[in-house]
VOGU-3710 file (C-alpha; in Angstrom, 3 decimals, decimal comma):
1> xxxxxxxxxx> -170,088/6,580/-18,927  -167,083/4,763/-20,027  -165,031/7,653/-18,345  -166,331/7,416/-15,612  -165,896/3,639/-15,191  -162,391/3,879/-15,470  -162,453/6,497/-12,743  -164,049/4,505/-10,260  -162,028/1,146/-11,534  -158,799/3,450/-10,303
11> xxxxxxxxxx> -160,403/5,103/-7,382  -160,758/0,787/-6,144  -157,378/-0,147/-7,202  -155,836/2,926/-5,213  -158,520/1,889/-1,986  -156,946/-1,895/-2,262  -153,416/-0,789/-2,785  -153,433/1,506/0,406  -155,406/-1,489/2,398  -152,385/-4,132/1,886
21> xxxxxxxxxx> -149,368/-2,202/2,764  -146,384/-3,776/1,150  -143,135/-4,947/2,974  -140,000/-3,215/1,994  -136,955/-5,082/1,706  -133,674/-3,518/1,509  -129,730/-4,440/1,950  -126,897/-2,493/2,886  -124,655/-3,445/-0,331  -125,445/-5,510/-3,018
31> xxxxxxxxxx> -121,919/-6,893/-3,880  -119,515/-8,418/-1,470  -116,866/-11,031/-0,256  -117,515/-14,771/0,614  -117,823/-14,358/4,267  -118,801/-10,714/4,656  -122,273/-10,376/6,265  -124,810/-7,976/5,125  -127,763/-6,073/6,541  -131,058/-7,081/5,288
41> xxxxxxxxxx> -133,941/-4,354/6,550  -137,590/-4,868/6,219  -140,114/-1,917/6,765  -143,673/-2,183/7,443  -146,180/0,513/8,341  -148,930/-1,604/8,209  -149,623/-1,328/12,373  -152,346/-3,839/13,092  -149,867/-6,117/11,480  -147,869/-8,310/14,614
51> xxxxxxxxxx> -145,511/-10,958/14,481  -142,340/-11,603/12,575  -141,703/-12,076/9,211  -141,094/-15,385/7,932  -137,724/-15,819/7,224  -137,561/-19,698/6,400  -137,537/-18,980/2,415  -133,399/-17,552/3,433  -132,224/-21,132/4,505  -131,270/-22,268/1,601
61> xxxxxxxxxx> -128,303/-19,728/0,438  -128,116/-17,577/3,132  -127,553/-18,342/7,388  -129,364/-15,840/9,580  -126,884/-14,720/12,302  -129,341/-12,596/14,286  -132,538/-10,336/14,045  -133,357/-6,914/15,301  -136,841/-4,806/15,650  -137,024/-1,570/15,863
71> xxxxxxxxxx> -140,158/0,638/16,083  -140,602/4,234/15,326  -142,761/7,012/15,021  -142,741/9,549/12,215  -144,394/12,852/10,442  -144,649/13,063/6,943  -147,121/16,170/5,324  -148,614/16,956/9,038  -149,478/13,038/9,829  -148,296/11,014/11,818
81> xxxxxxxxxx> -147,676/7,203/10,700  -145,971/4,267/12,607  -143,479/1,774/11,277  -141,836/-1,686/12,302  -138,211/-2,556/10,541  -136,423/-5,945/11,277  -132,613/-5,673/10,847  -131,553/-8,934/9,531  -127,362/-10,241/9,735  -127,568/-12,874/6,913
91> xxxxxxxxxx> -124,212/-15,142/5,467  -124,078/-16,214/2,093  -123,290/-19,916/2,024  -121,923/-19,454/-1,466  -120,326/-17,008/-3,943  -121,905/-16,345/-7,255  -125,225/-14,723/-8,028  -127,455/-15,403/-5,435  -131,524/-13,653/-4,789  -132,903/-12,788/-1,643
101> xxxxxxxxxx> -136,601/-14,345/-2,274  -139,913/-12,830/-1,480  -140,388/-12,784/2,315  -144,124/-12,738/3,885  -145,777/-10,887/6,685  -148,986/-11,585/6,853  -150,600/-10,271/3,603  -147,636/-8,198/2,866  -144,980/-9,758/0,416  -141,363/-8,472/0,319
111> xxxxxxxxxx> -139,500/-8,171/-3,288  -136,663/-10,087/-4,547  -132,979/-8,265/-4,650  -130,265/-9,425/-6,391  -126,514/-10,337/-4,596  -123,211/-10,934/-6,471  -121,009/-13,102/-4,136  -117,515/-12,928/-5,080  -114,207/-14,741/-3,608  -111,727/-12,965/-1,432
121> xxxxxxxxxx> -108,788/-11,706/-2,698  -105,618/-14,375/-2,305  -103,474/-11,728/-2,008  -104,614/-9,992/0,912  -103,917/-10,980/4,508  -106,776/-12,327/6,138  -108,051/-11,175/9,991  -108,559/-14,604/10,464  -104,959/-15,006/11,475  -105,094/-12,465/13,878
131> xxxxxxxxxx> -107,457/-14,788/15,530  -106,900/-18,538/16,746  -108,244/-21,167/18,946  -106,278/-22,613/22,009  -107,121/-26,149/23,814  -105,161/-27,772/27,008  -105,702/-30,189/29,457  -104,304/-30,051/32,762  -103,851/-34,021/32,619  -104,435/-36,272/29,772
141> xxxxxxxxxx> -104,478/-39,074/31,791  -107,065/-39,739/34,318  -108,901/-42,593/36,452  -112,773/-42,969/35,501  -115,382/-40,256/37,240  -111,761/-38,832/38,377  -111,847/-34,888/37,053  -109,795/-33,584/34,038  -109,912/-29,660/33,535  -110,133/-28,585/29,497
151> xxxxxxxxxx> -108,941/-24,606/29,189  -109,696/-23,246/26,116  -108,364/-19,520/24,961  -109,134/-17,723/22,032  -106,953/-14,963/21,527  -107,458/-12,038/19,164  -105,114/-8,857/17,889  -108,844/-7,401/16,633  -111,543/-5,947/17,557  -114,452/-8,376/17,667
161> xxxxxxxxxx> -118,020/-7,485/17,757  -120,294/-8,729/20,330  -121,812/-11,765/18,117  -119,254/-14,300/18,829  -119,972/-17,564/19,558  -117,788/-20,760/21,224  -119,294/-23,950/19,458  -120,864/-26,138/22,773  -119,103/-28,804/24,480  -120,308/-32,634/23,975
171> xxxxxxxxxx> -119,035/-35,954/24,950  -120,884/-39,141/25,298  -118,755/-40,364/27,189  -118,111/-37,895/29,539  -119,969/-35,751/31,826  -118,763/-32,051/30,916  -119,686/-28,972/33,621  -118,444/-25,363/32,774  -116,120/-23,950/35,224  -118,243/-20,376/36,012
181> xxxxxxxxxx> -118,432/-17,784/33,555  -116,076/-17,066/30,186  -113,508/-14,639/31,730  -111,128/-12,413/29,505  -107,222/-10,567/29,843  -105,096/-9,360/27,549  -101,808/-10,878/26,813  -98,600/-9,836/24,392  -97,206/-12,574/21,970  -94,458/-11,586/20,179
191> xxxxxxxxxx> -94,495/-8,040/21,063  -98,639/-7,535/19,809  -101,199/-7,557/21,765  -104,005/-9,766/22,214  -106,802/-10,280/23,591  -107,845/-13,739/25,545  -110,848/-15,481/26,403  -110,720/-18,042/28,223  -113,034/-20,816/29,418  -112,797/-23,874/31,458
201> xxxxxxxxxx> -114,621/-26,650/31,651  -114,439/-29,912/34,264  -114,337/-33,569/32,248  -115,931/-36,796/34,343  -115,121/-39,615/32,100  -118,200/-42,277/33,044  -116,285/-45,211/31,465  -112,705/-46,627/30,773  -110,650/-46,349/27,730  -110,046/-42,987/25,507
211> xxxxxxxxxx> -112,106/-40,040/25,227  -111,675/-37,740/21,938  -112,326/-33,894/22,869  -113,457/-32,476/19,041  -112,064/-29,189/18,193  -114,012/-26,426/19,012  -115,219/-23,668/16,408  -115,078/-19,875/17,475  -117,171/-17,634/15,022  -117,220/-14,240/15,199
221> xxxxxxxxxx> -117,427/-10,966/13,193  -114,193/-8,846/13,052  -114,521/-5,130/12,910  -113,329/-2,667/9,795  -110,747/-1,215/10,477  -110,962/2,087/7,865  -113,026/4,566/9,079  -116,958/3,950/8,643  -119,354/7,208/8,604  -121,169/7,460/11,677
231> xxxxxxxxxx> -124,680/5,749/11,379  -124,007/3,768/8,479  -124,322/-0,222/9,019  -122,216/-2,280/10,417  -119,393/-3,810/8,135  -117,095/-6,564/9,188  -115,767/-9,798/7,907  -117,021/-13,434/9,498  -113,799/-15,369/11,078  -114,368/-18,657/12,254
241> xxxxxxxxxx> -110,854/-20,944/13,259  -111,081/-24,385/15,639  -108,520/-25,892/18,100  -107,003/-29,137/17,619  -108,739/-32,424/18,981  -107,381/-33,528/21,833  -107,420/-37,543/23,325  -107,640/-38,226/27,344  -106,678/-41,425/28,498  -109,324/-42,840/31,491
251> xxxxxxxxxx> -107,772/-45,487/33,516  -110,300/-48,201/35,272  -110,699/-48,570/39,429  -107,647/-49,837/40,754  -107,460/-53,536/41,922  -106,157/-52,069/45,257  -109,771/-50,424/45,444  -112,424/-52,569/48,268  -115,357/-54,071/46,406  -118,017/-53,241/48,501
261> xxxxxxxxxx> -117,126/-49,524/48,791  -118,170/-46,421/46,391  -115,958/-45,573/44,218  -114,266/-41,334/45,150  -111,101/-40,168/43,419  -109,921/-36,533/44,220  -106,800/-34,747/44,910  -107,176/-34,429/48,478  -110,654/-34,949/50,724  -111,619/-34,035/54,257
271> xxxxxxxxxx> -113,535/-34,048/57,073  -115,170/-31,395/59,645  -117,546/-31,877/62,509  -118,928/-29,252/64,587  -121,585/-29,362/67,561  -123,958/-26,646/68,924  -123,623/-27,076/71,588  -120,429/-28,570/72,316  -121,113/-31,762/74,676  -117,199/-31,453/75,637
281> xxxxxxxxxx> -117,327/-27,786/77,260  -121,127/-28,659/78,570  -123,036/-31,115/80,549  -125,369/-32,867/78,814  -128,644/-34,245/80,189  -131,923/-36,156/79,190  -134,019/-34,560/76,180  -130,856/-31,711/75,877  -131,119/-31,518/71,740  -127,256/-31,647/70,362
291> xxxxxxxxxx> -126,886/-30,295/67,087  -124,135/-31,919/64,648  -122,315/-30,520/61,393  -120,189/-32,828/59,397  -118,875/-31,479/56,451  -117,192/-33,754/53,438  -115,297/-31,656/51,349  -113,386/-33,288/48,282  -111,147/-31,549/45,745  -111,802/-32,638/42,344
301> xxxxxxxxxx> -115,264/-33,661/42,503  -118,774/-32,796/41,847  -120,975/-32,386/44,846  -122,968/-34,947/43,357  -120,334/-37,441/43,169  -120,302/-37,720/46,915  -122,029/-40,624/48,838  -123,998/-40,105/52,084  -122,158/-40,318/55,071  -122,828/-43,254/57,716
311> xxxxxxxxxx> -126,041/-42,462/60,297  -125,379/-42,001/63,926  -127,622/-44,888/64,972  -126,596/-45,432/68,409  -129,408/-46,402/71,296  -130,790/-44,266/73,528  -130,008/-41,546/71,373  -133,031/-40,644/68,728  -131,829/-38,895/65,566  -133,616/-35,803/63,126
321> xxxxxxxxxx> -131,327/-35,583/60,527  -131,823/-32,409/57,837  -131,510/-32,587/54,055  -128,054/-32,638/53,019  -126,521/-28,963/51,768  -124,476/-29,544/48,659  -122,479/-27,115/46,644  -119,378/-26,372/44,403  -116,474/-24,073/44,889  -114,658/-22,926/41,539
331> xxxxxxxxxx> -110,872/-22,368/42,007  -107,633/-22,598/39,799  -107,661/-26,330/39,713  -111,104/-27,015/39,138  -113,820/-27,885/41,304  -114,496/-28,555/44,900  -117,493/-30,398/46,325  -118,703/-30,023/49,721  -121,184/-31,907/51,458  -123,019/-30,799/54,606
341> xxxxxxxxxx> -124,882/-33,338/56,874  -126,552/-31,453/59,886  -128,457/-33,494/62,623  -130,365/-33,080/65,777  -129,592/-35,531/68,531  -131,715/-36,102/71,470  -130,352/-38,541/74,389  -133,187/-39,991/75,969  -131,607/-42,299/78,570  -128,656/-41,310/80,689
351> xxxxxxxxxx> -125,361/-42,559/81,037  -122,299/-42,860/78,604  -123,510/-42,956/75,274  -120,280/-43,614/73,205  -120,495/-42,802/69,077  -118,417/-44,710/66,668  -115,238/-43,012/64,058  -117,360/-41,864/60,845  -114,635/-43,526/58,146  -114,676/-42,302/54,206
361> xxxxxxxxxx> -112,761/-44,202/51,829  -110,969/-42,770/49,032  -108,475/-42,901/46,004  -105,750/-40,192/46,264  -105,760/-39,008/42,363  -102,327/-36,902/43,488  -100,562/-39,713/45,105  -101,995/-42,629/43,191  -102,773/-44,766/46,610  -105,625/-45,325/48,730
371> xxxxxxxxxx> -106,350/-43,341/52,081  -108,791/-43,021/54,702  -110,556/-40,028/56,018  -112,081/-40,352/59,234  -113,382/-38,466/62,679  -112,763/-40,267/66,141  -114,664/-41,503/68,407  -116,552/-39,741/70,965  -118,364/-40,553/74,180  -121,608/-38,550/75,612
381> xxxxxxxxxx> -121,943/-38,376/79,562  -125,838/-37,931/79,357  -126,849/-36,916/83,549  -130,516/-37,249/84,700  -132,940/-34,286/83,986  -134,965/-33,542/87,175  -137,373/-32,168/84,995  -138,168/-35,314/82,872  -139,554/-38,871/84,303  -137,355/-40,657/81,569
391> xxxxxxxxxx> -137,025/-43,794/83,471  -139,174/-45,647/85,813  -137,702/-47,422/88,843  -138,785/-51,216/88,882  -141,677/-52,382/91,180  -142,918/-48,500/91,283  -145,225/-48,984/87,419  -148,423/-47,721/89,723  -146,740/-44,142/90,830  -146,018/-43,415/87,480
401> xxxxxxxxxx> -149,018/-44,233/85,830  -150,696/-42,280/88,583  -148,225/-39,333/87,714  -148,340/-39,867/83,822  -151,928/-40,585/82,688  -153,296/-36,404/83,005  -150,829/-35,693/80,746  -151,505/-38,266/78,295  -154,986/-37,259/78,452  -154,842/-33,605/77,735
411> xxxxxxxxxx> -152,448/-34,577/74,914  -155,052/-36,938/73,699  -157,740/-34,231/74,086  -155,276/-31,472/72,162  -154,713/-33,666/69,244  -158,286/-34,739/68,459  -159,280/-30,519/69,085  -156,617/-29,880/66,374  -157,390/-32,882/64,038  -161,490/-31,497/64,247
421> xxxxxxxxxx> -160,387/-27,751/63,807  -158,121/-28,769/60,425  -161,020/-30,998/59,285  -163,393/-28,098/59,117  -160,769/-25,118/57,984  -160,571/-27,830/54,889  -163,886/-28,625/54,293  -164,644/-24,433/54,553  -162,008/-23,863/52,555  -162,870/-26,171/49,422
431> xxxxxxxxxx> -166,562/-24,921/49,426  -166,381/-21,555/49,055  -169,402/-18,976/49,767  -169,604/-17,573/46,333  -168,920/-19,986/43,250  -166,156/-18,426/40,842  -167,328/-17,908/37,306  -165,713/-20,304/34,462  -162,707/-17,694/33,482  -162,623/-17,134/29,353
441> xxxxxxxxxx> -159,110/-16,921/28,111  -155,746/-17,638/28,978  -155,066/-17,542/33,237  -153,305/-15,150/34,979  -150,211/-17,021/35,556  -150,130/-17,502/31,635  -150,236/-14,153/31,463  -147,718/-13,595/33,749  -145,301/-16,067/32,433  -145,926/-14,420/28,723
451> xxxxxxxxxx> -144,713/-10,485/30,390  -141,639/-12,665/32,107  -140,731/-14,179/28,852  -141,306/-11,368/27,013  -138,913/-9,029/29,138  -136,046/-11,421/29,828  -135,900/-11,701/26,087  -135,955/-7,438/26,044  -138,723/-7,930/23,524  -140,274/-4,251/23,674
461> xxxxxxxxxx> -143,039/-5,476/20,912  -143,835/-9,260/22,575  -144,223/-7,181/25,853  -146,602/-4,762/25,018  -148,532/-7,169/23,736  -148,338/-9,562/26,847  -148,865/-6,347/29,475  -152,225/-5,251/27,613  -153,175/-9,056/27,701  -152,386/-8,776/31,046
471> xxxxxxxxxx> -153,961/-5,646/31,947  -157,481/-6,468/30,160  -158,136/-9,068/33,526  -156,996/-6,603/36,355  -159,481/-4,725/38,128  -158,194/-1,363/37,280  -156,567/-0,218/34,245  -152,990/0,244/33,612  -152,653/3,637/33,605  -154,138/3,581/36,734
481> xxxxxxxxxx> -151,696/1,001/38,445  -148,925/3,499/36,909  -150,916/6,633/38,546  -150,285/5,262/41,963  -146,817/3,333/41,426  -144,144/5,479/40,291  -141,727/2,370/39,422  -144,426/0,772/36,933  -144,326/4,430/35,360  -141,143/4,909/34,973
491> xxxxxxxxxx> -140,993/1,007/33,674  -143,708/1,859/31,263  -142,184/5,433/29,864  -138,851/3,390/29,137  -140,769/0,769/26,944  -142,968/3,043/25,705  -139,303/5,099/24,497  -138,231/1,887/22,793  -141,168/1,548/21,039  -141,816/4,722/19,218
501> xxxxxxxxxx> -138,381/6,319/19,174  -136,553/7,000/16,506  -133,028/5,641/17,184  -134,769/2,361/18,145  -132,675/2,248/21,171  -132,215/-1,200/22,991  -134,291/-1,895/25,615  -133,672/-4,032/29,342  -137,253/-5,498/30,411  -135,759/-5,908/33,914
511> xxxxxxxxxx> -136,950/-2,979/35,401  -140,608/-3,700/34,445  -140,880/-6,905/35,645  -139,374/-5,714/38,793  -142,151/-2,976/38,827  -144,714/-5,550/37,565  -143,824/-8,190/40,560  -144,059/-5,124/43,574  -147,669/-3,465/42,576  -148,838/-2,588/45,430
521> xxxxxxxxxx> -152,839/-3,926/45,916  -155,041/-1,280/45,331  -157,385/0,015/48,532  -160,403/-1,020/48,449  -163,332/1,350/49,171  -166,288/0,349/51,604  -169,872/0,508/50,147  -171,868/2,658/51,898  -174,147/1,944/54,814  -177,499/0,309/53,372
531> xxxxxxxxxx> -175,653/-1,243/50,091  -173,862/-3,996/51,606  -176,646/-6,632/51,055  -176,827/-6,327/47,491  -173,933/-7,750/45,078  -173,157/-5,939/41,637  -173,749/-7,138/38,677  -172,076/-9,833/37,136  -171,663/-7,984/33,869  -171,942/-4,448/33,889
541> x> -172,602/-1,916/31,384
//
């Protein structure tokens, strides 16, 4: 009996043991450099186990640089078995003997491994001079809201993985607005050479006085390079250099400036007006609708830095103006704002109709004066329209009531028709014929949102989860939406490829939230004849 009791004790301990998987934990090398990174991998085959593991335990002596998940499907002994593995960059904020604690996934606890963190060799010549910081402006002294353009290169005689990193931009002071996208060139110093990124930024100092630019830290991992065996992990060492701070001098408004006027400094500003149609090559009569373009463009600027321009309020001419069109043009020296005012005018008497100059004041930045932009003056010759009765001769009030009132009737008659037809498509449309059940769960724009999330991140694992979410509330299942739309099949083979390969390859959700957003609705098949009075049942077996 005893024997026996031992048996089964060990029989229970190997049923426990094999329902808790463990978490593996593993590291590329156990001994290296202060600032080397190192590859921390976690396995799990446990696969009703989601989520990440919980990596909050590292903070203390190590910085987590990134975090990849890979997903793979294997045989071992005729089965089959699934396994998750996250792919961990960590930094050692130290040297010295440091432990990479017990990490947690769920029930699943990782074990401890040991790290020896040991300075860098004096000696040797670091990459980090290969690699420095660069920081200009193209004026250090500027008026206030005038704009000053910050360049900052980085140049680099190695080769760089694709983890670097430009510390952000901040001033309090300041409003700061990145000139496009980072662009990069080569360029030889010295006879080596480099490579060059370079990105510019736009400065709007909001107050007088001196604003301090900080340096600005570029990090990055610089590749090995001695040969590395194909498939091994990825060994580099972490650079990080700065520029130099840099001080720009903001000068107030000028006295010379007029009180009562906004405040605009650029380089140079102008002025456009265009008509459709043009009232100088056409005639113009009563209820004719004139449409006019002016356009405010200011070098310098930021397209919300320019004030409104003046309203044509002249009488006998009635006014529809549009919403404003603003945008910014990125050149060489900076930024450009333009400002787009569009208007329809109607005359509705005739006669000459004369509008006034439209006048914008500004501070030439280039010339250090002040100028005035402006568009001259332009008279309308509005003629009678046969067609209209826009003005009623004196002592003849009877004749044109006479000719007016049918009119104002069937108007009158037309709105209250539309007013009563609106009125019931509402009250219809609020009360609908069939009351909608109380939906359980999240909604289907939730839903939606968590696949669009989940795919711009190129999640493969946070996606799956979100499209079977998804799928569980459409009226057909997926593989039937992928039956009938090749795209979402195609979409749905690719994720499916990052999820069980075995290179773990990286995966771009793009192209199946494309597919997602163009299903086509499915066709709906008519009941037959004798069926269509009775409803089916709300929940069916």
């Amino acid at each position: 009996m005893s024997r026996f009791g031992v048996f089964l004790l060990c029989l229970l301990w190997a049923l426990v043991a094999q329902a808790q998987p463990s978490l593996q934990a593993s590291v590329d090398r156990t001994r290296l450099e202060a600032g080397e990174t190192l590859e921390l991998t976690l396995e799990s085959q446990d696969v009703t186990q989601f989520g990440k593991p919980d990596l909050r335990a590292l903070e203390g002596d190590f910085e987590v640089r990134g975090t990849r998940q890979l997903n793979s499907l294997h045989t071992l002994d005729g089965e089959t078995r699934a396994s998750t593995r996250w792919i961990i960059t960590l930094l050692p904020r130290r040297s010295g003997s440091l432990v990479i604690p017990e990490l947690q996934l769920g029930q699943s606890r990782s074990q401890t491994i040991e790290l020896q963190v040991v300075q860098a060799d004096a000696s040797r010549t670091d990459s980090a001079a290969q690699v420095f910081v660069e920081a200009s402006l193209d004026s250090s002294d500027v008026y206030v809201q005038a704009q000053a353009v910050l360049t900052v290169r980085i140049y680099h005689s190695v080769s760089l993985y694709d983890d670097s990193s430009l510390s952000p931009l901040q001033l309090e002071s300041a409003k700061v607005e990145q000139l496009g996208e980072s662009r990069t060139y080569e360029k030889d110093i010295n006879g080596i050479r480099h490579g060059v990124i370079e990105t510019r930024y736009a400065l709007y100092p909001q107050q007088s006085g001196t604003v301090d630019i900080p340096p600005l830290t570029f990090t990055a991992t610089a590749a090995d390079n001695g040969q590395q065996p194909a498939g091994s992990a990825r060994v580099g060492r972490q650079l990080q250099v700065s520029s130099l701070p840099l001080r720009l001098n903001v000068r107030p408004i000028p006295t010379a400036w007029p009180a009562d006027t906004p405040w605009l400094p650029a380089r140079s500003l102008s002025l456009e007006e265009h008509w459709n149609p043009d009232p100088a090559q056409q005639k113009v009569q009563i209820g004719d609708s004139l449409t006019r373009n002016i356009t405010l463009r200011a070098e310098g600027l930021s397209s919300t830095q320019l004030p409104p321009l003046p309203a044509t309020e002249i009488t006998g001419l009635r006014r529809y103006p549009d919403q404003p069109l603003l945008r910014n043009e990125i050149n060489e020296r900076g930024m450009t704002a333009n400002r787009e005012e569009r208007e329809a005018l109607v005359p509705i008497h005739s006669g000459q109709l004369a509008l006034p100059a439209l006048e914008v004041t500004w501070w030439n930045t280039r010339e250090d004066h002040l100028e005035h932009s402006s568009l001259p003056a332009r008279n309308l010759d509005v003629q009678d329209n046969p067609a209209l009765s826009a003005e009623t001769p004196v002592g003849d009030t009877r004749s044109g009531s006479t000719l007016l009132w049918p009119w104002q009737l069937a108007t009158l008659i037309l709105a209250l028709t539309t007013v009563l037809g609106f009125a019931l498509w509402w009250r219809a449309r609020s009360q609908p014929a069939v009351l909608r059940a109380a939906q359980n769960g999240p909604s289907p724009r939730t839903l939606m949102d968590d696949i669009k999330r989940a795919c711009q991140a190129n999640d493969p694992q946070a996606t799956r989860q979100a499209l079977d979410a998804w799928a569980r509330q459409q009226p057909e299942t997926l593989a039937d939406m992928a039956a009938r739309f090749v795209p979402l099949s195609d979409a749905l083979d690719s994720l499916n490829g990052a999820l069980y390969s075995e290179s773990g390859q990286y995966w771009h959700g793009d192209e199946l939230w494309r597919a997602i957003g163009t299903i086509p609705p499915a066709e709906q098949v008519l009941p037959p004849a004798g069926e269509t009075g009775s409803l089916p049942p709300l929940y069916p077996k």
